[in-house]
C-alpha positions in Angstrom: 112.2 98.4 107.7 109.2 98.7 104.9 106.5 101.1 106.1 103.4 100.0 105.3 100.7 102.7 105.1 96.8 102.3 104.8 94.1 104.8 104.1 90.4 103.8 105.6 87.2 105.0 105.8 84.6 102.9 106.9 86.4 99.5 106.3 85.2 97.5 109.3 84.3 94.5 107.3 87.9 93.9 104.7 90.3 95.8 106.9 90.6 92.5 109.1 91.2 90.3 106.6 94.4 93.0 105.0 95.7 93.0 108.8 95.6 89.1 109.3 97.3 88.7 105.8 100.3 91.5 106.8 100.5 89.3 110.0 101.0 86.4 108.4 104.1 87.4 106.2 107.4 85.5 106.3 109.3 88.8 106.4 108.4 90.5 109.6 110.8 93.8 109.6 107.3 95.8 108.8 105.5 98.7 110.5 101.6 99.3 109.6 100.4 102.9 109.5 96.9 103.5 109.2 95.4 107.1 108.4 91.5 106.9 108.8 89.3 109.3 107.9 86.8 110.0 110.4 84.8 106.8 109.4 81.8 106.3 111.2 81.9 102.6 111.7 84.4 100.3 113.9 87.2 100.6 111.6 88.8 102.5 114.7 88.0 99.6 117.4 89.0 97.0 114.9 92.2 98.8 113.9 93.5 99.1 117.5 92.6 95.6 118.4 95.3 94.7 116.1 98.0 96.6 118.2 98.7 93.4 120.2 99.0 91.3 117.2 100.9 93.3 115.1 103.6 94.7 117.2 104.3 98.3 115.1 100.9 99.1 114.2 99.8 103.1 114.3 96.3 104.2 113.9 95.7 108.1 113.4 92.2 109.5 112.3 92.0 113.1 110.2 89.1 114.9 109.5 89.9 115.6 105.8 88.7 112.9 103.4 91.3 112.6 100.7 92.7 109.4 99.7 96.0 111.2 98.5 96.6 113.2 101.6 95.9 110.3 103.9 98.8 108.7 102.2 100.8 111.3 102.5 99.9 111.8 106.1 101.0 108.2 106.8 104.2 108.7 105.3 105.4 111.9 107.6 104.9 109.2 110.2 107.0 106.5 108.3 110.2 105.0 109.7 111.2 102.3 106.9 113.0 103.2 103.9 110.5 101.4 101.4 106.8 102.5 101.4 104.2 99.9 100.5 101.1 102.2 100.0 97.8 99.4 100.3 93.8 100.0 100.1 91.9 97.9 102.3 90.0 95.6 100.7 93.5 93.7 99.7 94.9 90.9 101.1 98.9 89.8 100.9 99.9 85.9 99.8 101.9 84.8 102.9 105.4 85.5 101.1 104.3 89.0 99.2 106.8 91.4 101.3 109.9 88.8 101.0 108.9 88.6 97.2 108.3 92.5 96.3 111.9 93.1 97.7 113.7 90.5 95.8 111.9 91.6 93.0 112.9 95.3 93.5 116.7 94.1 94.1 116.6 91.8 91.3 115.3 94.4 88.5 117.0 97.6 90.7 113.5 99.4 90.6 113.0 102.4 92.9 109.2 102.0 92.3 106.8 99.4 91.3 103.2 98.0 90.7 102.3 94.2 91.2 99.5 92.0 89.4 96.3 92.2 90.6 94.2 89.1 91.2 90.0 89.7 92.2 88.8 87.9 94.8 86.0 87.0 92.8 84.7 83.7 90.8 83.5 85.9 87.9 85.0 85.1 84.6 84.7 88.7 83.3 86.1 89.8 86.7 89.2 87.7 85.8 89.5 89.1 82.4 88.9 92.3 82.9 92.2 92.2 85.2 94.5 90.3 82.7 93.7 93.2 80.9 94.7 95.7 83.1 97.6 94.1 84.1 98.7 93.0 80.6 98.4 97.0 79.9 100.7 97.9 83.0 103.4 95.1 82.0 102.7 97.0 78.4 103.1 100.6 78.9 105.3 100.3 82.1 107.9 102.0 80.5 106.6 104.8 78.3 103.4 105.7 80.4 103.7 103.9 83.9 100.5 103.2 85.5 100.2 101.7 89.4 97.2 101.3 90.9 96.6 102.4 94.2 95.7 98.9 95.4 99.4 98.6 96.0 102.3 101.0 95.7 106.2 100.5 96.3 108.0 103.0 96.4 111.5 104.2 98.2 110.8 107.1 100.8 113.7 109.2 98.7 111.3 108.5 95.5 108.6 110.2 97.4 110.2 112.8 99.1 111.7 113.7 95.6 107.7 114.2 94.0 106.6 115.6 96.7 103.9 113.1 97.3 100.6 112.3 95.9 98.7 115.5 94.3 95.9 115.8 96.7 94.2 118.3 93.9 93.7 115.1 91.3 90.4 113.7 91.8 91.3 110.3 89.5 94.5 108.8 89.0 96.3 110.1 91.6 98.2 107.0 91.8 99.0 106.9 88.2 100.2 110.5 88.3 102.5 109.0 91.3 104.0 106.9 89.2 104.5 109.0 85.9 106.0 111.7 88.1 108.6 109.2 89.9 109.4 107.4 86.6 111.3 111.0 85.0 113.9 110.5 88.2 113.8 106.6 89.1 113.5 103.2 87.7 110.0 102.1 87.6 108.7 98.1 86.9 105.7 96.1 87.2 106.1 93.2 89.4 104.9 89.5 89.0 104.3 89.5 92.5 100.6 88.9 93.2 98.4 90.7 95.2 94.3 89.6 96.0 92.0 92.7 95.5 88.3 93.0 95.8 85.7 93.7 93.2 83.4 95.7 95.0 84.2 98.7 92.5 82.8 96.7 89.9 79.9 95.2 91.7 78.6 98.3 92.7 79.4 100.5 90.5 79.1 98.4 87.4 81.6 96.4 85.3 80.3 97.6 82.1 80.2 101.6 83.5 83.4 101.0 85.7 85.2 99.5 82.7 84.4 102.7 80.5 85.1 105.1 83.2 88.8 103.9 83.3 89.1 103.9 79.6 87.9 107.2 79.5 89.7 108.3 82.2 93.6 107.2 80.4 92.6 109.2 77.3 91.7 112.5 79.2 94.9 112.3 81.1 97.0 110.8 78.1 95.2 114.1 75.8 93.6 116.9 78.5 96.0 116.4 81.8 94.9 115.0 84.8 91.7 114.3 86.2 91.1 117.4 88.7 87.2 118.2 88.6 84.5 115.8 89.5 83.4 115.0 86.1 83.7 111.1 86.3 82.6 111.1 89.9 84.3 108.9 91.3 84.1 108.6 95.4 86.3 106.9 97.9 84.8 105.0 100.8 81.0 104.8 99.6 80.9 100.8 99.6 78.9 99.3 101.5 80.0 96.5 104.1 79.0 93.0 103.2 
């Protein structure tokens, strides 16, 4: 069984669109765990009203607003051996699970990223992801990077790190993968996966762009990112 795991807050408007994607797949042996974050939308009422359509579907809501921890949360409630850690505002091509795991079997990775694709009609949008995933194919295997959009990982890999470092305010999911990548195989996949650009639209291109740069030097020369300094926030979108 693969265990897929969700952290929300305040995703009324794309978590729909993840959960009719997940429902959709061709491989079906799946289990969705949501850990929600007190949001104060309907991401609640429209997570449980997908309980009769998804038939292993788990909605739990914490008080503590931490990307990190709600993954790790969803995982003490995980039953399947492979964890597919997703953000919200994703959504899955109809064969993504049967693809990731004969991509995993095929190049005998404990843990991997896949290509991101924005949802988006923006050339620079476009670009600006070849370039990020032309770095992760890059540096996959002397500084692995896997952005939190999507995470595979084996439960042993996890349980191993430890988990996400809920004390890393940026790049927690990068740090996931350097840390797992000193015991077990890591790879990026060429398995696609539909992400939107709200980061960018919001925030920026130009300022979200430089804030990532930025961001790989002071972890590649000062450590990890554990102060507020690039202030970056999770779950301040707003809904279209």
């Amino acid at each position: 069984m693969l265990s897929i795991i969700i952290p929300t807050l305040n995703e009324e408007h794309y978590l729909p669109k993840l959960l009719d994607s997940i429902k959709r797949q061709t491989f079906k042996d799946y289990e969705v765990i949501i850990v929600d974050s007190n949001s104060e939308d309907r991401t609640k009422k429209v997570a449980n009203s997908y309980k009769k359509k998804i038939k292993y579907l788990k909605f739990i809501q914490k008080n503590k607003r931490n990307i990190s921890y709600q993954r790790n949360k969803g995982v003490e409630l995980a039953k399947g051996s492979i964890l597919i850690f997703l953000d919200a505002d994703g959504i899955l091509p109809s064969k993504f699970l049967e693809e990731i795991l004969k991509g995993l079997k095929k190049k005998k990775l404990d843990i991997a990223a896949v290509c991101l694709i924005p949802i988006s009609k923006n050339i620079i949008d476009k670009f600006l992801y070849i370039i990020a995933n032309s770095f992760f194919f890059a540096f996959q295997k002397i500084f692995p990077h896997c952005a939190g959009n999507c995470i595979i990982a084996k439960k042993e890999v996890h349980k191993k790190i430890k988990g996400f470092k809920e004390d890393i305010k940026l790049g927690e999911d990068h740090n996931y993968a350097k840390r797992a990548a000193k015991h077990f195989k890591f790879g990026v996949l060429s398995t696609k996966m539909y992400i939107s650009n709200r980061r960018y639209i919001q925030d920026g291109r130009l300022i979200t762009s430089l804030k990532y740069f930025i961001a790989f030097f002071h972890r590649l020369f000062l450590g990890e990112i554990k102060s507020d300094i690039f202030g970056y926030k999770f779950g301040h979108y707003k809904q279209k």
